[in-house]
N, C-alpha and C positions, 0 to 999 in steps of 0.2 A: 504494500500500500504506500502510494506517495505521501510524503507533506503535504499539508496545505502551506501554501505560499499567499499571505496577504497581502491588497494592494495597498497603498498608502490610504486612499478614505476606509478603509477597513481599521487600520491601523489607526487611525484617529479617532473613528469610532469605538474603538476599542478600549482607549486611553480613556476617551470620553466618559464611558459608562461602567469604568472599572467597578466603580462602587452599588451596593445594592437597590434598586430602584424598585420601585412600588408596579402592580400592573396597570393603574392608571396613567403613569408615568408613559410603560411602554407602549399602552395605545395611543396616549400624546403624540408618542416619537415615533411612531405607524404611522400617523396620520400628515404631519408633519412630514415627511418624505413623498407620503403616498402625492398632496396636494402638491410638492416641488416637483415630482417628476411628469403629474398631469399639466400643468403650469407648460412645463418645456414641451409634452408633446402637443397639447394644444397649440402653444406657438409654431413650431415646426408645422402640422397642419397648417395652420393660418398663412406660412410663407409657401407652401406651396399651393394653397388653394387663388392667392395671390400670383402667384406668376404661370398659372393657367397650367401645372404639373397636374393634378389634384380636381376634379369633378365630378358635378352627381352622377353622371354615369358613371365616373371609377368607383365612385364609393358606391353604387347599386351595383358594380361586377365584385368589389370584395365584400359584400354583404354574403352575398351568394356564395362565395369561396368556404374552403373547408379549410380555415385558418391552422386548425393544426395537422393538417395534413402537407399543407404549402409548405411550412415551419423545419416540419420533417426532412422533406425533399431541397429546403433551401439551407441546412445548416452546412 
């Protein structure tokens, strides 16, 4: 079995929450990520819905798609 090898925001996360934290705490700090990384993909949409990459026809063809089968075959 390999190591795990951590990346640096790992490692700061790590540092971060050495100490024991409440579970209300770590739903905070779920949500808190969860809403940073919708943040960026909604932005990302937004620039390509913006420069004409991105429309309702694509998003009615990846509606229809079988996300984790695409997922599969695109790793």
């Amino acid at each position: 079995m390999e190591p795990t090898v951590f990346n640096p925001v790992q490692i700061h996360l790590l540092k971060m929450f050495q100490r024991k934290k409440s579970e209300a705490d770590l739903l905070e700090v779920k949500k808190v990520l969860s809403d940073y990384y919708a943040k960026k993909l909604n932005d990302h949409l937004n620039k390509l819905w913006d420069e004409g990459i991105l429309d309702q026809k694509r998003l009615d063809e990846i509606n229809e798609m079988d996300l984790h089968e695409f997922l599969r075959k695109n790793k």
